[in-house]
Predicted model as a PDB file, atoms N, CA, C, CB and O in Angstrom, pLDDT in the B-factor column:
MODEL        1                                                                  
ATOM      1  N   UNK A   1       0.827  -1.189   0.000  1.00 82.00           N  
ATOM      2  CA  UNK A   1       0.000   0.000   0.000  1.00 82.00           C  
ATOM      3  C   UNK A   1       0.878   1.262   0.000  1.00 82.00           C  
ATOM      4  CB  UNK A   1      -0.944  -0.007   1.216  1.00 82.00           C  
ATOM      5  O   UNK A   1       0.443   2.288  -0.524  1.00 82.00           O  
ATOM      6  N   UNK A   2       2.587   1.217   0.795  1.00 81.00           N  
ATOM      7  CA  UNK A   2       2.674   2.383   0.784  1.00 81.00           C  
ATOM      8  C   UNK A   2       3.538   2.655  -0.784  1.00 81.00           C  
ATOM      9  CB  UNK A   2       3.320   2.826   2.198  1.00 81.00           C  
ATOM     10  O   UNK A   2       3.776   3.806  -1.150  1.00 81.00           O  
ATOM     11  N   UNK A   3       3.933   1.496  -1.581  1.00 81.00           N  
ATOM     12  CA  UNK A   3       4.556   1.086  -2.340  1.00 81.00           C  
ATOM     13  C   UNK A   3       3.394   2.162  -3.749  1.00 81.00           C  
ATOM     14  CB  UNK A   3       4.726  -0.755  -2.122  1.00 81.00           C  
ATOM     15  O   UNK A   3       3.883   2.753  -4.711  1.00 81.00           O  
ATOM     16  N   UNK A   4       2.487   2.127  -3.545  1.00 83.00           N  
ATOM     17  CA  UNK A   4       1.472   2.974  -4.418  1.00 83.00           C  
ATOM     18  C   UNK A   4       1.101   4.060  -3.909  1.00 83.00           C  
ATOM     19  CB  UNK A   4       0.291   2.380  -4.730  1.00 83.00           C  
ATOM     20  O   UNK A   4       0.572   4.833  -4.708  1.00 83.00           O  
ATOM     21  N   UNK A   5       1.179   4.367  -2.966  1.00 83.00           N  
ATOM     22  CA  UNK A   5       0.618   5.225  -2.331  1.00 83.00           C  
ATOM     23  C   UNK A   5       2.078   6.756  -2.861  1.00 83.00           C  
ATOM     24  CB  UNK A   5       0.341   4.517  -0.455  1.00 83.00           C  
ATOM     25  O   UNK A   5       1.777   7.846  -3.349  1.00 83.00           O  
ATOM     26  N   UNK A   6       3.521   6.273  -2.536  1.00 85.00           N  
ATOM     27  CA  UNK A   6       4.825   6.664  -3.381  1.00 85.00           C  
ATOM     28  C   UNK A   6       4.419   6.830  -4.632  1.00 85.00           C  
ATOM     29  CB  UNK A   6       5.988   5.646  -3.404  1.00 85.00           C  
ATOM     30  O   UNK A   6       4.125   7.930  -5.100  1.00 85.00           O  
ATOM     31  N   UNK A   7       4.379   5.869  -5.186  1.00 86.00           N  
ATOM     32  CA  UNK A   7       4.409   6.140  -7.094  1.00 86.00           C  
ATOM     33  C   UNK A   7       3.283   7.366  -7.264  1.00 86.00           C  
ATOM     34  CB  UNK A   7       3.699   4.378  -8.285  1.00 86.00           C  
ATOM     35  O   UNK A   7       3.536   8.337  -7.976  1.00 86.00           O  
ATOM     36  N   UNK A   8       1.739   7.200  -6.386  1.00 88.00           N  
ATOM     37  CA  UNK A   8       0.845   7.898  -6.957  1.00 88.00           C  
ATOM     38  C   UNK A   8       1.663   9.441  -6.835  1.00 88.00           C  
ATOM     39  CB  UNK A   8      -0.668   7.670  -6.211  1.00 88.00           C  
ATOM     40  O   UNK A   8       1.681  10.255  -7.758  1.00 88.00           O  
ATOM     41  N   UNK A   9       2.446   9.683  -5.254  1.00 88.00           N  
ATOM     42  CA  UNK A   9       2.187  10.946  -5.182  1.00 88.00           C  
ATOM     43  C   UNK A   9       4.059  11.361  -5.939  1.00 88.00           C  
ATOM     44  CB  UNK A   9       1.601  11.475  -3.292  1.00 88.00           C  
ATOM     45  O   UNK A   9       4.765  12.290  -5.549  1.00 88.00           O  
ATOM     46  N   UNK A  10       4.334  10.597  -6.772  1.00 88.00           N  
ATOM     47  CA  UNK A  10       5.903  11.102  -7.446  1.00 88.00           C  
ATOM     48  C   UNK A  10       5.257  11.282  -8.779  1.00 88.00           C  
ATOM     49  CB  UNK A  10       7.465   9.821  -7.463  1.00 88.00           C  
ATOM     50  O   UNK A  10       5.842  12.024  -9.567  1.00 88.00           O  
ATOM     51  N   UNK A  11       4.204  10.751  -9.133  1.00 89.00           N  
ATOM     52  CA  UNK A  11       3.236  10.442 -10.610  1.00 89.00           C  
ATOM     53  C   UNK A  11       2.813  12.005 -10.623  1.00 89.00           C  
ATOM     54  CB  UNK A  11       1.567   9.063 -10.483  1.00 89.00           C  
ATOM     55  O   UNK A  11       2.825  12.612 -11.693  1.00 89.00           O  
ATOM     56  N   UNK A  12       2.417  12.685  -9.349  1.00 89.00           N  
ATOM     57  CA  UNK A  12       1.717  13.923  -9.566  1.00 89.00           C  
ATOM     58  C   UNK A  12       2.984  14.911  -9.414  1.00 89.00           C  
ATOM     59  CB  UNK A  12       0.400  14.189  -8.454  1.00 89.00           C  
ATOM     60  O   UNK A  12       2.753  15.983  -9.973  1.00 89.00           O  
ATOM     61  N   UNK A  13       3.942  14.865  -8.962  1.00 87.00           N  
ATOM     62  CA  UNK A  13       5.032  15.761  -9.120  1.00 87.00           C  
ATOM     63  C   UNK A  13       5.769  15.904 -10.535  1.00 87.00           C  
ATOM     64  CB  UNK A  13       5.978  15.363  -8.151  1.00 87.00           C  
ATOM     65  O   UNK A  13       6.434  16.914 -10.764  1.00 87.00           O  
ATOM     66  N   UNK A  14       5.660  15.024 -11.348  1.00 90.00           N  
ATOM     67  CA  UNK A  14       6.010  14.844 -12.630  1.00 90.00           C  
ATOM     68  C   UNK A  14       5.834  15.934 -13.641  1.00 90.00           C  
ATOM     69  CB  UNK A  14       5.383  13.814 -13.015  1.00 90.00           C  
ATOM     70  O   UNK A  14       6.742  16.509 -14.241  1.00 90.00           O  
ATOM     71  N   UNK A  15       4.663  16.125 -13.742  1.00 89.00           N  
ATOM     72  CA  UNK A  15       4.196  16.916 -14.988  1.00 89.00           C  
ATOM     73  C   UNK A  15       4.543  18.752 -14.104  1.00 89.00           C  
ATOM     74  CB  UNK A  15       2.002  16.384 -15.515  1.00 89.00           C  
ATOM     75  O   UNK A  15       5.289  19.496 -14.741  1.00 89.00           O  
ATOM     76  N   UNK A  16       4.074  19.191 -12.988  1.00 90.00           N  
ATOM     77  CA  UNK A  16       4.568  20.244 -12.370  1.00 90.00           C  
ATOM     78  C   UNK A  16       6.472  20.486 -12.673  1.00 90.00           C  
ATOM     79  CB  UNK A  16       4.093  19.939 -10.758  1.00 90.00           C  
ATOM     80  O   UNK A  16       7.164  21.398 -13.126  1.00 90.00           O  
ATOM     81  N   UNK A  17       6.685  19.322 -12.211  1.00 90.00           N  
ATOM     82  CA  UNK A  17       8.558  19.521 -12.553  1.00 90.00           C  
ATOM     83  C   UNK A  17       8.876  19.831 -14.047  1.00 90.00           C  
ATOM     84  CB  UNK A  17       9.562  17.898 -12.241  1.00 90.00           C  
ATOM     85  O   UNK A  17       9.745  20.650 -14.350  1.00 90.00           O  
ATOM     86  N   UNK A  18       8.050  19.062 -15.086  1.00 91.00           N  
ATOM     87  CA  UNK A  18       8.263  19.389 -16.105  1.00 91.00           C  
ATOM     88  C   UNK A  18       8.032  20.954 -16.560  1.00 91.00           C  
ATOM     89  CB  UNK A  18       7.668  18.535 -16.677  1.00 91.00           C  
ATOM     90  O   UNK A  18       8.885  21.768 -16.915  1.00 91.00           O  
ATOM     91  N   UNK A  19       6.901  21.083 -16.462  1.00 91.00           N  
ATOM     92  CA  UNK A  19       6.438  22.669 -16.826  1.00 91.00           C  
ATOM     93  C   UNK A  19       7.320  23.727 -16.013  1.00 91.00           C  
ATOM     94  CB  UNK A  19       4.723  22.966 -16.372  1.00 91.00           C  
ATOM     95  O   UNK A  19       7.247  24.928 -16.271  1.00 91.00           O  
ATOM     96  N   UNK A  20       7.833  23.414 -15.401  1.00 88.00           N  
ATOM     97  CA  UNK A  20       8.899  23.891 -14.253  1.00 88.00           C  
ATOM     98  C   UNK A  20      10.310  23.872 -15.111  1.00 88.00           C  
ATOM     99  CB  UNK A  20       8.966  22.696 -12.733  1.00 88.00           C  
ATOM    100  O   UNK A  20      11.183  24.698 -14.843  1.00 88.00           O  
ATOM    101  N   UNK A  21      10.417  23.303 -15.718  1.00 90.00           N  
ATOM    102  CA  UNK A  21      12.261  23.118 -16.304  1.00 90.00           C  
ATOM    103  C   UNK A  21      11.488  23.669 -17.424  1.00 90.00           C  
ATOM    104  CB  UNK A  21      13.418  21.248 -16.541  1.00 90.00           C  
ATOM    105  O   UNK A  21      12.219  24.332 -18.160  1.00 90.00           O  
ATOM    106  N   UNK A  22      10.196  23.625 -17.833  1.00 90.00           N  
ATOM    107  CA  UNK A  22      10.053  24.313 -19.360  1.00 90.00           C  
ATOM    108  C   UNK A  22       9.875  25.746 -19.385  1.00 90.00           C  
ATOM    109  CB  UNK A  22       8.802  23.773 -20.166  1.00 90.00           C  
ATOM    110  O   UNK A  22       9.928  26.377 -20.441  1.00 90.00           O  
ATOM    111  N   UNK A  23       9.712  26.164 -18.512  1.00 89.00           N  
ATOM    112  CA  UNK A  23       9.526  27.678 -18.063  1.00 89.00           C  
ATOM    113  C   UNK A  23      11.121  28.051 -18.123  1.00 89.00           C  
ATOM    114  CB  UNK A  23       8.708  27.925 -16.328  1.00 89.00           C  
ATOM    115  O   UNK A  23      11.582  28.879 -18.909  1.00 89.00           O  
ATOM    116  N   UNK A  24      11.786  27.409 -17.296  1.00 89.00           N  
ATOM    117  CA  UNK A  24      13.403  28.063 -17.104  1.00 89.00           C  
ATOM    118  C   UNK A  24      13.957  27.994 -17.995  1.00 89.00           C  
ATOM    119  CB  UNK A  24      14.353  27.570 -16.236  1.00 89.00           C  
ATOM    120  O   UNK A  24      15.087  28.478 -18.065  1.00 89.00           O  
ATOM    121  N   UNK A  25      13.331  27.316 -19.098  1.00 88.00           N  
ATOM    122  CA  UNK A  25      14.412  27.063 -20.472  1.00 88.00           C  
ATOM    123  C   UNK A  25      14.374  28.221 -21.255  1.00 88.00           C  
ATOM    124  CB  UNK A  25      14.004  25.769 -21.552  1.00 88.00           C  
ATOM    125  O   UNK A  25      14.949  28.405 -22.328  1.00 88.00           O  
ATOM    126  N   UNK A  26      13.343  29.316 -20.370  1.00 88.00           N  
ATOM    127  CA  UNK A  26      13.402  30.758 -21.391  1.00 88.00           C  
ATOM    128  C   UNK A  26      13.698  31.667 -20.681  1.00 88.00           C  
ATOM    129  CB  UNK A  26      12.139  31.287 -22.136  1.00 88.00           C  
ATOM    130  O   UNK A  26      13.188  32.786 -20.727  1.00 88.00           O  
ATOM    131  N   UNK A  27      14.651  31.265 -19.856  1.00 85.00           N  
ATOM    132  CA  UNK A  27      14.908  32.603 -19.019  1.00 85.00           C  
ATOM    133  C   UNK A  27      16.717  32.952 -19.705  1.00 85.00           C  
ATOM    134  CB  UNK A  27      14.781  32.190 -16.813  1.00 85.00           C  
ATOM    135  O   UNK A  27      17.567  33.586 -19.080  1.00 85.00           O  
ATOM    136  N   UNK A  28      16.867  32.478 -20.772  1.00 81.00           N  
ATOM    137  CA  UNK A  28      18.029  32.820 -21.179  1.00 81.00           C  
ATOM    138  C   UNK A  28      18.431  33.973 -22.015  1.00 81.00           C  
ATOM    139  CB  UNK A  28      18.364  31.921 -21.659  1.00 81.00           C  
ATOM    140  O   UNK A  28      19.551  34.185 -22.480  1.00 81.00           O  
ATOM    141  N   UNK A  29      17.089  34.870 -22.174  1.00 83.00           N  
ATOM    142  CA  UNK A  29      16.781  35.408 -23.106  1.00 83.00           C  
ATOM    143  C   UNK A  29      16.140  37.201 -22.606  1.00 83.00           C  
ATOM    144  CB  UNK A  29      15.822  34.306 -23.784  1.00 83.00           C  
ATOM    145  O   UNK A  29      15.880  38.280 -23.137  1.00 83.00           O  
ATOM    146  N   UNK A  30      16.144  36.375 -20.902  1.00 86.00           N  
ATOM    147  CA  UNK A  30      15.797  37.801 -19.996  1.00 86.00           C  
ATOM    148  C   UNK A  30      16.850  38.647 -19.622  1.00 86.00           C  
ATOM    149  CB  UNK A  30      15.165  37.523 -18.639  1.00 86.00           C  
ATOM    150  O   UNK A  30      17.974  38.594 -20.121  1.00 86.00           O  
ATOM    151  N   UNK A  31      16.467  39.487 -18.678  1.00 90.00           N  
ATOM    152  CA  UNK A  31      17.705  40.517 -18.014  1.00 90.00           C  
ATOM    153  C   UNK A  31      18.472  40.153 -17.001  1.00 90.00           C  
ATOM    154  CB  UNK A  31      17.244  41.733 -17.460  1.00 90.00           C  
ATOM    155  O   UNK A  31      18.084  39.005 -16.783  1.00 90.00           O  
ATOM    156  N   UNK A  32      19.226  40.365 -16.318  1.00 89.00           N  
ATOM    157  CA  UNK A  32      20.043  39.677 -15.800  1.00 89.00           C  
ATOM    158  C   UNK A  32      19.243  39.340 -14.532  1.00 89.00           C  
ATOM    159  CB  UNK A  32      21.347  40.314 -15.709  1.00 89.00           C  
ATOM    160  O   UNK A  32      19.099  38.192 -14.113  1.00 89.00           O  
ATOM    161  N   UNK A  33      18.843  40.212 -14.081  1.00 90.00           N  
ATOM    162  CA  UNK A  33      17.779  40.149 -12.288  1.00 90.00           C  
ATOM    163  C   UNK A  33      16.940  38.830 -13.060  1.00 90.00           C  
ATOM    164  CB  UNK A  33      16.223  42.181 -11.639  1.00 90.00           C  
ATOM    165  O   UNK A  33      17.180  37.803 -12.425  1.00 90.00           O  
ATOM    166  N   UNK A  34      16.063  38.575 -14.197  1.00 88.00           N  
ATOM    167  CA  UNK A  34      15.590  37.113 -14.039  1.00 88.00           C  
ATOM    168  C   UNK A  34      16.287  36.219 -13.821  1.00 88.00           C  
ATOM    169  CB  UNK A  34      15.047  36.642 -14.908  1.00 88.00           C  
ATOM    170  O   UNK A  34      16.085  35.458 -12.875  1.00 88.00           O  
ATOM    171  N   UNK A  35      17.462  36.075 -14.801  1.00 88.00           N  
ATOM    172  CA  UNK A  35      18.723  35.100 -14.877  1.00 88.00           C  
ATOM    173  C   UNK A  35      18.484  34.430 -13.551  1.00 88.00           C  
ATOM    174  CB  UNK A  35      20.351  35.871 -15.009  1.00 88.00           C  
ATOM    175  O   UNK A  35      18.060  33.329 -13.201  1.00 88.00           O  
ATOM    176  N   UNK A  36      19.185  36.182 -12.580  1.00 89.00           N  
ATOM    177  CA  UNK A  36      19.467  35.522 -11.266  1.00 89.00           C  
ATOM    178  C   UNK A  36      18.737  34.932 -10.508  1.00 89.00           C  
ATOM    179  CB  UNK A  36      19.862  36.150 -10.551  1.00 89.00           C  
ATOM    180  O   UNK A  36      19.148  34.275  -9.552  1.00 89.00           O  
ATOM    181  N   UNK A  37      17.501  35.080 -10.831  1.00 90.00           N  
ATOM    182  CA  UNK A  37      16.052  34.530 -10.053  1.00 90.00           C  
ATOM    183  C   UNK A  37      15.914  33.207 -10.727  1.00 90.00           C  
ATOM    184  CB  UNK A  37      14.487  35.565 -10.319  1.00 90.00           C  
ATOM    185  O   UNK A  37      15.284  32.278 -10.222  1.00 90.00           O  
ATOM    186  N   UNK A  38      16.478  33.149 -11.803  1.00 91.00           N  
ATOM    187  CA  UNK A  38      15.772  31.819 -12.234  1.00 91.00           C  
ATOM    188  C   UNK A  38      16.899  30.654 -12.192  1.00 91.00           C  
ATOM    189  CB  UNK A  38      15.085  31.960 -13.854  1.00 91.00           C  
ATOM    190  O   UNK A  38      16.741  29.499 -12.587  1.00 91.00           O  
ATOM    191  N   UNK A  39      18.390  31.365 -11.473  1.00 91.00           N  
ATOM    192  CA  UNK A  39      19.441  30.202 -11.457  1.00 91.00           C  
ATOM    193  C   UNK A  39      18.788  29.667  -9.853  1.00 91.00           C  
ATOM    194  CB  UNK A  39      21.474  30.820 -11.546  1.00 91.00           C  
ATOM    195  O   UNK A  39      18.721  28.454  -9.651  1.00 91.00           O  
ATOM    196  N   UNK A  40      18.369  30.562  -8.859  1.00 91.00           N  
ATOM    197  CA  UNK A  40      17.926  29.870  -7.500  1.00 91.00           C  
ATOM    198  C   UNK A  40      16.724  28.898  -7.705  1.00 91.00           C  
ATOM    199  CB  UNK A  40      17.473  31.006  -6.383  1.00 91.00           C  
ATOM    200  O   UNK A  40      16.539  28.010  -6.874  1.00 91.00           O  
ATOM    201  N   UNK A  41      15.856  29.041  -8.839  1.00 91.00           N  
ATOM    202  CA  UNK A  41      14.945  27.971  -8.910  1.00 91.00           C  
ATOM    203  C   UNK A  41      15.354  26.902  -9.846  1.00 91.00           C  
ATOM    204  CB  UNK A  41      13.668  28.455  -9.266  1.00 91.00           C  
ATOM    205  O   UNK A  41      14.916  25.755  -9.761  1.00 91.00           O  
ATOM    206  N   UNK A  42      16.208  27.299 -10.749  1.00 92.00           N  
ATOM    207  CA  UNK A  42      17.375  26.119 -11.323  1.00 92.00           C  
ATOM    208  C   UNK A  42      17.494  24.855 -10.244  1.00 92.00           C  
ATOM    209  CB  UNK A  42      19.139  26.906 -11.453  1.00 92.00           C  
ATOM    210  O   UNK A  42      17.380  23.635 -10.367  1.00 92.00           O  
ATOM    211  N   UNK A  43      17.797  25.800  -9.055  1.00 93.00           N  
ATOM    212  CA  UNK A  43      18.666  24.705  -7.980  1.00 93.00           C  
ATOM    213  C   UNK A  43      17.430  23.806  -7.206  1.00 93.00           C  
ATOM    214  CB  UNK A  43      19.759  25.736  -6.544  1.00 93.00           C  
ATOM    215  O   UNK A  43      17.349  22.632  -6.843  1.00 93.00           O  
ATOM    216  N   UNK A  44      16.661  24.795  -7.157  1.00 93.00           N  
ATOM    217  CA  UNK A  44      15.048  23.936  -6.551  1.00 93.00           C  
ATOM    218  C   UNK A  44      14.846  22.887  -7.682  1.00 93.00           C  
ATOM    219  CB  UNK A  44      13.304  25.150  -6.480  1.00 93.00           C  
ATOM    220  O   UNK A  44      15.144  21.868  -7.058  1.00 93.00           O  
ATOM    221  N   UNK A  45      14.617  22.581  -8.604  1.00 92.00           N  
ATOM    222  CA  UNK A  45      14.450  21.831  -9.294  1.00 92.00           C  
ATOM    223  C   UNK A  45      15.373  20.890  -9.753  1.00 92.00           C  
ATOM    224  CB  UNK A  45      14.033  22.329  -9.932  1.00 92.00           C  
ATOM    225  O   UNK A  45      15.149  19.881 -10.422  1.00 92.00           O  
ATOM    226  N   UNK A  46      16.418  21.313  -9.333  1.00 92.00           N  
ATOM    227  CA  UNK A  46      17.948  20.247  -9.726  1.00 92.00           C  
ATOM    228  C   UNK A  46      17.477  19.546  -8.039  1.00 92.00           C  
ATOM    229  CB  UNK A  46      20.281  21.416  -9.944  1.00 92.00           C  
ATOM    230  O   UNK A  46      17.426  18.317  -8.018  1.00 92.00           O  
ATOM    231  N   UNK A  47      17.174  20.224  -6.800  1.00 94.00           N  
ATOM    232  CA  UNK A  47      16.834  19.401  -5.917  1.00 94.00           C  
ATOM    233  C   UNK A  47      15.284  18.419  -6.019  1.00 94.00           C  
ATOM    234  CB  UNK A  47      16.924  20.282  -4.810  1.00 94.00           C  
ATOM    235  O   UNK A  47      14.985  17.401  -5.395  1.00 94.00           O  
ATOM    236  N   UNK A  48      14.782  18.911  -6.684  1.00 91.00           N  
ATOM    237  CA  UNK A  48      13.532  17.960  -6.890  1.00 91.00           C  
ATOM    238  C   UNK A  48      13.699  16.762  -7.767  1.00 91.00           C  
ATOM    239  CB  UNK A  48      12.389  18.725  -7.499  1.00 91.00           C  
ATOM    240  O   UNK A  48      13.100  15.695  -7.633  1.00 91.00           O  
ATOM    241  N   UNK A  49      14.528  17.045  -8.624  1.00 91.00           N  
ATOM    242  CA  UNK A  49      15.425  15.832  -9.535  1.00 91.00           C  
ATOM    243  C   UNK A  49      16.075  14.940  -8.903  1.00 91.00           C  
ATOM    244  CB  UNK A  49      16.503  16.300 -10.386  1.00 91.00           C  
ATOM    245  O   UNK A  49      16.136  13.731  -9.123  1.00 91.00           O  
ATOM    246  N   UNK A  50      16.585  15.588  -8.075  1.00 93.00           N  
ATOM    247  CA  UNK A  50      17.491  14.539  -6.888  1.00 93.00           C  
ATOM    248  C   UNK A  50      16.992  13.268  -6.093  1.00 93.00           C  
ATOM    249  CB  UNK A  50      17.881  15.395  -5.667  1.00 93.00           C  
ATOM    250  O   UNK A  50      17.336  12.087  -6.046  1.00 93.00           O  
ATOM    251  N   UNK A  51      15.837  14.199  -5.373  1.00 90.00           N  
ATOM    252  CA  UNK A  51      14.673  13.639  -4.583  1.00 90.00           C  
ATOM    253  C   UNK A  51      14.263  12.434  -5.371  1.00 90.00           C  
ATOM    254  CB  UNK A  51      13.422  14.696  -4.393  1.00 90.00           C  
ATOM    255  O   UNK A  51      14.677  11.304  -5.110  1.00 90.00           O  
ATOM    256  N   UNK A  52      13.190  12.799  -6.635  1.00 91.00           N  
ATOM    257  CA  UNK A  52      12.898  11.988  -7.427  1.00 91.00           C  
ATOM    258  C   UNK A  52      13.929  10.434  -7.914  1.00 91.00           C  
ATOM    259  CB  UNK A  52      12.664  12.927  -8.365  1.00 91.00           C  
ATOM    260  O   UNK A  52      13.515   9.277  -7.993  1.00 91.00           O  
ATOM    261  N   UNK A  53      15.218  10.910  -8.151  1.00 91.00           N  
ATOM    262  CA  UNK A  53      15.851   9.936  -8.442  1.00 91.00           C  
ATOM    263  C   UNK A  53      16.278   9.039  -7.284  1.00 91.00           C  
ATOM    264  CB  UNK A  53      16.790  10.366  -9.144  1.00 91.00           C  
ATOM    265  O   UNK A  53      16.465   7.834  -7.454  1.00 91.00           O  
ATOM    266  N   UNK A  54      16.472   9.808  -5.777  1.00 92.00           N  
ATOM    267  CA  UNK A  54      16.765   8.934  -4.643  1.00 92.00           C  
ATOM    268  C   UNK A  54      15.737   7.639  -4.706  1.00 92.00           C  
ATOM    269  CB  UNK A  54      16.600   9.806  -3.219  1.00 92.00           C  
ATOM    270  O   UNK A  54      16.110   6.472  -4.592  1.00 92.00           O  
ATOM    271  N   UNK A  55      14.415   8.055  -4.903  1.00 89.00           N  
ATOM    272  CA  UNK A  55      13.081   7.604  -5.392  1.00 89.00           C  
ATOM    273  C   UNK A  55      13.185   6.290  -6.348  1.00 89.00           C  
ATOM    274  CB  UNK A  55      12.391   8.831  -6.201  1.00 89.00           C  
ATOM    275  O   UNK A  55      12.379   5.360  -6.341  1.00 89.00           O  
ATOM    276  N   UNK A  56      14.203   6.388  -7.073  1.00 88.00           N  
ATOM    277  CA  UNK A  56      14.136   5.568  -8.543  1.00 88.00           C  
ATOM    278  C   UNK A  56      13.421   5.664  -9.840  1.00 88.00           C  
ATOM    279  CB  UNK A  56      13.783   4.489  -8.331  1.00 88.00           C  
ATOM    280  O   UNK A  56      13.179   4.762 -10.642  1.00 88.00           O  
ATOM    281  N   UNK A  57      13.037   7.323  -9.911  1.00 88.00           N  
ATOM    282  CA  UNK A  57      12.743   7.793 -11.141  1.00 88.00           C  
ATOM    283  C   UNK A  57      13.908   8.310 -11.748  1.00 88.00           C  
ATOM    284  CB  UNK A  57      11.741   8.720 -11.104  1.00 88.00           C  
ATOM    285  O   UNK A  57      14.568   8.980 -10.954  1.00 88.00           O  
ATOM    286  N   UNK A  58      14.380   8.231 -12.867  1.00 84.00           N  
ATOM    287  CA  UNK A  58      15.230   8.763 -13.602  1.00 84.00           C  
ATOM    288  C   UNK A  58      14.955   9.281 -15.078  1.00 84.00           C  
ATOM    289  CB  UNK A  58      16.097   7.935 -13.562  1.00 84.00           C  
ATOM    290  O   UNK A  58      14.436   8.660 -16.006  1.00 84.00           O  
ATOM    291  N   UNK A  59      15.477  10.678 -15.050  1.00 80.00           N  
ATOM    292  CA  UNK A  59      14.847  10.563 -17.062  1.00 80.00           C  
ATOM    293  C   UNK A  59      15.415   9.555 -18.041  1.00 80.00           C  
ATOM    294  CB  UNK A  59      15.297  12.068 -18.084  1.00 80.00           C  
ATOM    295  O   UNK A  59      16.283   8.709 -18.255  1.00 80.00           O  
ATOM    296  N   UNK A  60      14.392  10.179 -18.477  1.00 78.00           N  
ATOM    297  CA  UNK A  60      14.927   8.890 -20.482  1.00 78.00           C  
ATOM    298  C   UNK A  60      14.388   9.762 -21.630  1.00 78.00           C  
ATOM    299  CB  UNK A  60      13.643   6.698 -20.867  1.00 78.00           C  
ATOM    300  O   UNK A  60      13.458  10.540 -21.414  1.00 78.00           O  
ATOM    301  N   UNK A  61      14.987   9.642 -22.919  1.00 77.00           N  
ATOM    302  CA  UNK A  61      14.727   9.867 -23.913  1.00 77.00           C  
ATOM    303  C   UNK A  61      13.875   8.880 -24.519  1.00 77.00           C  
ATOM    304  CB  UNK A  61      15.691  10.128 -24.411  1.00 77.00           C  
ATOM    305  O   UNK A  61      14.048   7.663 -24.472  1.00 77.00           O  
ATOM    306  N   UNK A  62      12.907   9.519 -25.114  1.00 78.00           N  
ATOM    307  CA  UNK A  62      11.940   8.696 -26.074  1.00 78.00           C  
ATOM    308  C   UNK A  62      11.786   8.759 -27.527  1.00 78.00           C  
ATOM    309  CB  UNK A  62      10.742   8.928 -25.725  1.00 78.00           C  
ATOM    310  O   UNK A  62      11.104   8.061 -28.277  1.00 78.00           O  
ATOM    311  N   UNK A  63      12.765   9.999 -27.825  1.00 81.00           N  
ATOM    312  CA  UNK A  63      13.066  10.418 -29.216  1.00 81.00           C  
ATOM    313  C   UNK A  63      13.647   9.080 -30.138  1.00 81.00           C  
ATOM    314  CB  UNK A  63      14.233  11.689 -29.131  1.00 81.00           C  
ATOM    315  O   UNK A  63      14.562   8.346 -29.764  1.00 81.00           O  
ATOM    316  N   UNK A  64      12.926   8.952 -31.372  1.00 82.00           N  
ATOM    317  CA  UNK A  64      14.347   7.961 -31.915  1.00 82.00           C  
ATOM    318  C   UNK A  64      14.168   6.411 -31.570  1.00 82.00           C  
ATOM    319  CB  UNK A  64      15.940   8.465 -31.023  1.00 82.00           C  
ATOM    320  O   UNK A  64      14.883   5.591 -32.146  1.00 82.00           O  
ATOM    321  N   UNK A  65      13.176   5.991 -30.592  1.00 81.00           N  
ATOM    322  CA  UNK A  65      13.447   5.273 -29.662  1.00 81.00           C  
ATOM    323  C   UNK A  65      12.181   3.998 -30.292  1.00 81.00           C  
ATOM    324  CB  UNK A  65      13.330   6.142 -28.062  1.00 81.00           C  
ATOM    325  O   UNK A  65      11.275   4.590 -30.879  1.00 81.00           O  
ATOM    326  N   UNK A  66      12.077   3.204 -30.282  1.00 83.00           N  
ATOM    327  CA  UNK A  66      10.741   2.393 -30.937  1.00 83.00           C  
ATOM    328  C   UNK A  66       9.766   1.990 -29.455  1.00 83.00           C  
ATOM    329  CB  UNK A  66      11.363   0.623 -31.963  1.00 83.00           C  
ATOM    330  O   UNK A  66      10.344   1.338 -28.586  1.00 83.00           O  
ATOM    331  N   UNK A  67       8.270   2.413 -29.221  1.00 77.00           N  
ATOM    332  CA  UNK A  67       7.934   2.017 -27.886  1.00 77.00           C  
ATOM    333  C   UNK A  67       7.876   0.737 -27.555  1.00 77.00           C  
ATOM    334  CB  UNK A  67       6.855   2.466 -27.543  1.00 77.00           C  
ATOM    335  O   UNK A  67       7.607  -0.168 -28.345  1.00 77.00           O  
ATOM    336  N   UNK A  68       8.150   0.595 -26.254  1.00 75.00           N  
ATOM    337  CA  UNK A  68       8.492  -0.766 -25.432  1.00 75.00           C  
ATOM    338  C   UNK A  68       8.004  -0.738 -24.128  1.00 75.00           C  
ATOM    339  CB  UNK A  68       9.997  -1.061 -25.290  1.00 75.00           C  
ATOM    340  O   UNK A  68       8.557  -0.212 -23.161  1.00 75.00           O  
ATOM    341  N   UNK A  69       6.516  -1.567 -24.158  1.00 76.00           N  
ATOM    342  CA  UNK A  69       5.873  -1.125 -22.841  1.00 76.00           C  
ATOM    343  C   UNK A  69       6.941  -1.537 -21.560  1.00 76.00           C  
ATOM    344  CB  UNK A  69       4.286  -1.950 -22.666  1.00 76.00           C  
ATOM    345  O   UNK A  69       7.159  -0.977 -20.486  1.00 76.00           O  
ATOM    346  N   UNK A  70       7.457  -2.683 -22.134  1.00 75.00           N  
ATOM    347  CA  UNK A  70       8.676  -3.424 -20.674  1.00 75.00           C  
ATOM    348  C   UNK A  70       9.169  -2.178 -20.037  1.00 75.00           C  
ATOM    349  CB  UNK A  70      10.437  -4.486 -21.288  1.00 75.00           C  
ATOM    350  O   UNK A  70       9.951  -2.238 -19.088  1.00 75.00           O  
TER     351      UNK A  70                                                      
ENDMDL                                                                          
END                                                                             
């Protein structure tokens, strides 16, 4: 139970983290005061990556890739 009860609530952090690294991917393009605001949430999210992977989620590429439910 707590074995699902984990996945459900790392399942809902997922898509937030994403939209989260997709937002920062345009701060390269701001003034420097965003930059600097957006390297401290850089690090929040390099720590939520962390978390996640202590977890045993890790990214993957799917580009290129032929699907494989295994």
């Amino acid at each position: 139970m707590i074995s699902y009860a984990k996945a459900n609530i790392i399942e809902e952090f997922l898509s937030p983290l994403d939209q989260f690294e997709k937002a920062l991917s345009f701060t390269d393009n701001m003034s420097d005061e965003v930059k600097n605001w957006a390297m401290g949430f850089k690090m929040i999210a390099t720590q939520f990556q962390q978390l996640l992977e202590n977890q045993g989620v890790k990214p993957f590429s799917a580009k290129e890739h032929p699907f494989d439910p295994e």
